[in-house]
N, C-alpha and C positions, 0 to 999 in steps of 0.2 A: 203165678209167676209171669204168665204172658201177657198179664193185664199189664203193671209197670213198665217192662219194653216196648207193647204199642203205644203205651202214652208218650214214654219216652222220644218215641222214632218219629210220633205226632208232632210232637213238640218241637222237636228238630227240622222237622218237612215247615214248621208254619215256620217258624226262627228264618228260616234259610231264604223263602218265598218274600219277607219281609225284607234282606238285606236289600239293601241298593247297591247300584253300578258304580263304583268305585274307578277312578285314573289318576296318574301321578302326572303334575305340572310342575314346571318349572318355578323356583321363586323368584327368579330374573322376571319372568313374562315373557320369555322367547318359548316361543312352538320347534317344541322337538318336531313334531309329526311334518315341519315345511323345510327343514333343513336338515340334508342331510347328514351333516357332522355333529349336529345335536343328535339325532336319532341314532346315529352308531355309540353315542358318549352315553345317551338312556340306555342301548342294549348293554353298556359294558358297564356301566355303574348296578341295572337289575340284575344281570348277569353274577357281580360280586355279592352282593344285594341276598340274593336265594343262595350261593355258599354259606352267606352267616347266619342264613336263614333256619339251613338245613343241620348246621353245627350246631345253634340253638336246640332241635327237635331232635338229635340224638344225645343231648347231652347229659340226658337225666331220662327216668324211667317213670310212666305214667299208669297207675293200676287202675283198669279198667275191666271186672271181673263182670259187668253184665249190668244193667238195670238202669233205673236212673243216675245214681251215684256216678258208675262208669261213666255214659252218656256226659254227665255235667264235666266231669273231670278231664273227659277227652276234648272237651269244647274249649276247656279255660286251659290246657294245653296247645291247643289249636290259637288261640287269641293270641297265648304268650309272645307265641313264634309269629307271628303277625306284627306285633308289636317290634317285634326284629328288625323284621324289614322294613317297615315304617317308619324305625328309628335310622338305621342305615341309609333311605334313601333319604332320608331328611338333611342327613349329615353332609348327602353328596349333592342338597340342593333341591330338591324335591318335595310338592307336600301332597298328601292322600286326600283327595277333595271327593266327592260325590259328584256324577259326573255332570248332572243336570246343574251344581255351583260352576263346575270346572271354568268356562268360558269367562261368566263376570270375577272369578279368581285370578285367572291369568291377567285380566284388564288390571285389577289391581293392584296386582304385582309387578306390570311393567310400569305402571304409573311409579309405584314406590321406589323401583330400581331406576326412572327417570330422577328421580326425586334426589336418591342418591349420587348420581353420576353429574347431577349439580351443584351439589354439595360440596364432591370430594374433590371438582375440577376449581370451584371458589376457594379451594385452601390449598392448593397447587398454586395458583397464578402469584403474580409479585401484588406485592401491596403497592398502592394508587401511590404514586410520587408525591412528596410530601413538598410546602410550600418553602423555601429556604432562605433564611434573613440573612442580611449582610453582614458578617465577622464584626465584631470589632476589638479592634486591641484589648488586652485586658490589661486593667488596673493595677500597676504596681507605687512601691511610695516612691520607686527614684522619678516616675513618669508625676507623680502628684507634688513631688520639691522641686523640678525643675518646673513647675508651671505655677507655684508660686512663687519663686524668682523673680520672675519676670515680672 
């Protein structure tokens, strides 16, 4: 029986040593970490973030009686609620990058929200003044029998 749980606990120690270093960036391209009104709006959006996190993780019951079974099932509970926050911070603006992308991500993204902020300002402004022809009377038959009269 103690064979299954060191593999298990193996399995987990190599899992874990594998993860990479994960950071949330902004989808704008602004650096929370140089402004400090952005960095109080990350505190308070993770902040809400781990509440729905944690509402996730108690809101159901995970059996976890020992072994590998347990083990896996503790893990893809673990993910779920992950996915929480993930999804949460996403909604408030935020994406889950690996931290060594993070830098050419945020270039990215401020490029694309430059991209946008030129877009959205070209269909705000007036349309280019149009070139205007000179009226002219319009054609009625009492204007067309008085000029064959004549």
């Amino acid at each position: 029986m103690r064979t299954p749980l060191a593999m298990a606990f193996a399995l987990a120690t190599l899992l874990t040593g594998c993860a990479k270093e994960m950071a949330y960036i902004r989808y704008d391209g602004q650096r929370a970490s140089t402004d400090p009104v952005l960095a109080q709006q990350f505190q308070q959006d993770a902040a809400i973030c781990n509440g729905e996190m944690q509402k996730a993780n108690v809101s159901g019951v995970t059996f976890t009686g020992g072994g590998l079974a347990g083990a896996v099932a503790a893990s893809e509970r673990g993910n779920a609620v992950g996915q929480v926050a993930q999804g949460c911070m996403a909604q408030k603006g935020y994406a889950y990058d690996p931290k060594e992308q993070a830098e050419a991500r945020l270039t990215e993204f401020a490029a694309v929200a430059e991209e946008k902020r030129k877009r959205e300002a070209a269909l705000q402004a007036p349309p280019p003044p149009t070139i205007t022809q000179k009226k002219r009377a319009p054609v009625t038959t009492a204007t067309t029998t008085a000029q064959a009269q004549r």
